[in-house]
C-alpha positions, 0 to 999 in steps of 0.5 A: 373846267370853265378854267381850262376852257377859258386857257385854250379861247385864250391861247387861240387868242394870244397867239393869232394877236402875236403872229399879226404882231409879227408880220406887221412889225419887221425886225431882225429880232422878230422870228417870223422876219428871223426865218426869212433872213436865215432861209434867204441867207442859206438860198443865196450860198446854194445859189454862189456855191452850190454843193451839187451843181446840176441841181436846179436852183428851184429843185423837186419839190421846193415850193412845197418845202417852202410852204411847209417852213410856214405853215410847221412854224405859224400856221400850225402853231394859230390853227392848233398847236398853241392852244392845245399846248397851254391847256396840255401843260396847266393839266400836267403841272396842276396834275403833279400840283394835286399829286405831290404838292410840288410846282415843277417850275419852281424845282429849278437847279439852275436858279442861281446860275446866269443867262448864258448857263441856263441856256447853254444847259437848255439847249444841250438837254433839249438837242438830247431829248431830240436826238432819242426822239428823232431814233424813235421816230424811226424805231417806231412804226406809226411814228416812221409813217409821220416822219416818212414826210421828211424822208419823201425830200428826193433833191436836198435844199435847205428848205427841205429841213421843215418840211415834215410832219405837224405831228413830229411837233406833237411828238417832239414837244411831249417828251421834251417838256418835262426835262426841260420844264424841271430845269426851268426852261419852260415849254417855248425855247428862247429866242437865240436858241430856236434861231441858233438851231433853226440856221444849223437845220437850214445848213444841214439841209443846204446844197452847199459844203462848207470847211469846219474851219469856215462854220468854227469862224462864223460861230465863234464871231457869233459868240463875240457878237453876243459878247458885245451885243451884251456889253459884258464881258466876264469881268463885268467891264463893258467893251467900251473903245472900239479897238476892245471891240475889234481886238474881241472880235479878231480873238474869236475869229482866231480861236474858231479857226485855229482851235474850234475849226477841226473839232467843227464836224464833229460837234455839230451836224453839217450837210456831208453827214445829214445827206446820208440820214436821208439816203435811200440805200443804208447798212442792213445792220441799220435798218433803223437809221444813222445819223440823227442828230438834229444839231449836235452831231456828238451823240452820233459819234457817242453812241455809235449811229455816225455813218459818212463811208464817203462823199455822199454828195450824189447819193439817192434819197429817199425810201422804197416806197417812195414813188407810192408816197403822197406828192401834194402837201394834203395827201401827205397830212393825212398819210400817217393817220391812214 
């Protein structure tokens, strides 16, 4: 017992030395400045080219969403989620341990695989854990009444993607670990990962509508930054002479425009399609929900839960009960617990 004590004063304590770390250390690989940067970057492209252009710059609500992204990525994780999850997952594999005799870290598949496959794997598994949990959260009643604090955003903005919930972390974070754990990805995401889909989050929710061919560029550059960044390529050689360097980064921007472009909003969630998912009037047949995906829009179009009947740009948002929903960020925590 005094061991799991000593993991949850620990994981208290290793956490808040981090956060601390993180503020006082600027840089484009810390996350805590990582989230500003995307959140700034995707607040400026609202303000150039906004999608909806009577909305206000600080529309409904903004500064609650804003509190809401630091307080679901940092606060939250130093109050209660970081140490709570350490102890929660040494009990589960020392549970299985005591079980079975097996260390369910050590069942890995992907061992001999290389970095970029692990992660690749990773984050399709993970987005597809996400994906059935983001249905139940709907399906479910006690569940839907936590997730209602997503639902109650009446003006999108990116934003308004964390604001939800410290519980859906709960929630989310149970059902993925163990899938994720037994292909030895662990518990926390890497750091390309969490950042990769924290930028998608913010675009799905953005005021802004860009062309497949515009993201399938972007992306794609990404991906040959990667590469560079690296200094590997698949033949082992580094890219050495600028022209190498250039002439990679020109082939990925030609294969995301040309090749990737097209297949852009179907692959991935985008703002045309997230607006409906939050949309206050939805088929009777549907009752339940569309469009879940939280990056990959794939497997709305694989089980059938797309739904884009047209532009949905000035669409209502929101639930019936809205207007009876808590308005200040402490009525809202408490709500689902009532």
């Amino acid at each position: 017992m005094r061991h799991y004590i000593d993991i949850f004063i620990n994981g208290y304590k290793g956490y808040a030395s981090y956060l601390w770390h993180e503020i006082t250390h600027p840089s484009v690989h810390n996350y805590f400045y990582a989230l500003i940067l995307v959140s700034l970057f995707f607040f400026l492209l609202e303000i150039i080219q906004p999608w909806r252009k009577q909305q206000p710059t600080f529309r409904k609500d903004f500064w609650l969403d804003f509190f809401y992204m630091f307080f679901n990525f940092f606060l939250f994780s130093l109050v209660v989620y970081n140490a709570a999850s350490d102890l929660i997952v040494n009990l589960v594999n020392d549970t299985i341990r005591a079980v079975v005799s097996i260390d369910i870290q050590s069942m890995n598949p992907l061992r001999s695989l290389p970095m970029w496959a692990i992660l690749l794997v990773g984050f399709f598994v993970r987005d597809f854990v996400q994906w059935w949990t983001h249905r139940l959260l709907h399906r479910i009643p006690k569940l839907w009444e936590y997730h209602k604090v997503h639902h109650s955003v009446e003006e999108m903005g990116f934003a308004a993607h964390l604001r939800y919930h410290w519980m859906e972390t709960v929630v989310y974070r149970v059902l993925e670990y163990l899938p994720l754990a037994l292909l030895g990805i662990g518990l926390y995401d890497f750091f390309i990962i969490h950042i990769f889909t924290l930028a998608v989050g913010h675009y799905n929710h953005s005021n802004i509508s860009v062309s497949g061919r515009v993201t399938g560029t972007i992306l794609s550059l990404l991906i040959g930054i990667l590469v560079l960044t690296s200094s590997f390529d698949i033949n082992g050689s580094a890219f050495n002479l600028l022209w190498e360097q250039i002439a990679l980064l020109a082939g990925c921007a030609a294969v995301g425009y040309l090749l990737l472009g097209p297949l852009m909003k179907i692959i991935f969630n985008h703002p045309e399609m997230h607006i409906w998912h939050h949309a206050l009037e939805i088929p009777s047949d549907r009752q339940y929900g569309i469009n879940f995906g939280l990056t990959l829009a794939i497997w709305d179009y694989l089980f059938g839960t797309a739904y884009i009947p047209f532009d949905g740009r000035d669409i209502p948002l929101g639930f019936d009960d809205l207007d009876q929903f808590p308005q200040t960020f402490k009525g809202q925590v408490v709500h689902g617990f009532k």
